[in-house]
N, C-alpha and C positions, 0 to 999 in steps of 0.2 A: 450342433455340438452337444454331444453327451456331457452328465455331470462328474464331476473329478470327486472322488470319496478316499480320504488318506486314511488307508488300512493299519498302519501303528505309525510311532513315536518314540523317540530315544534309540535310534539305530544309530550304530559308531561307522559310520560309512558306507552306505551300503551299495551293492553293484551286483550286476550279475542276476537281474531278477528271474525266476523261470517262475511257470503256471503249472502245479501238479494238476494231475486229473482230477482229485478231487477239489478243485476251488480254493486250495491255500499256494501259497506265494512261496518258494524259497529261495535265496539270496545269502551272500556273503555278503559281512560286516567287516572290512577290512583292518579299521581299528579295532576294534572287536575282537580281532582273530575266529573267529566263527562262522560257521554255517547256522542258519535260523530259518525256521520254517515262518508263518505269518498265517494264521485260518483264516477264513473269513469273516470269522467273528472280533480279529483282531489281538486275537490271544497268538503270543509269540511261546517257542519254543524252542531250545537249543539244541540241533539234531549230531550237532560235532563240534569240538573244538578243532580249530586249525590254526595252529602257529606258522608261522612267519610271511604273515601277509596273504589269505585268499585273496583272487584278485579275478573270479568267475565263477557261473553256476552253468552246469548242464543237464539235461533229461535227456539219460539213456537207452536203449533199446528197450529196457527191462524194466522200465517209468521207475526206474533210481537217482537220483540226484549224484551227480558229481563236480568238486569245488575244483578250481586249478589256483596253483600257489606260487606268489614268485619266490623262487627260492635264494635269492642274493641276500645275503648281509647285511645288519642296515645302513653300516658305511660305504655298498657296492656305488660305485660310478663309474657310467661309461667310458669305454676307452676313445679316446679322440685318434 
């Protein structure tokens, strides 16, 4: 079993982690509302703000990040 090394600290939720090609992490903070990159050095960086809830990250064709966001209201509940 390889060794586990926590890359940062004080993230408001986070999910969604992708691996840029170069060796940093990006992820949505859901609390947060943000997109944040992570280096490998551990230095964070704020690449977007995103309101109302990111809730995923992706690595595009084009090695672009993109967040998907749920867009309901914070009072949305499902319909039964």
């Amino acid at each position: 079993m390889s060794d586990v090394r926590v890359l940062a600290t004080d993230l408001e939720f986070p999910e969604g982690p992708v691996v840029m090609p170069d060796g940093s992490v990006v992820l949505v903070e859901i609390r947060g509302q943000r997109l944040t990159r992570v280096h490998p050095d551990g230095r964070k960086e704020i690449v977007a703000k995103v309101p109302g809830g990111p809730n995923g990250a992706a690595l595009g064709p084009t090695a672009r990040s993109t967040s998907a966001t749920m867009a309901a209201s914070p009072g949305f509940r499902p319909a039964r």
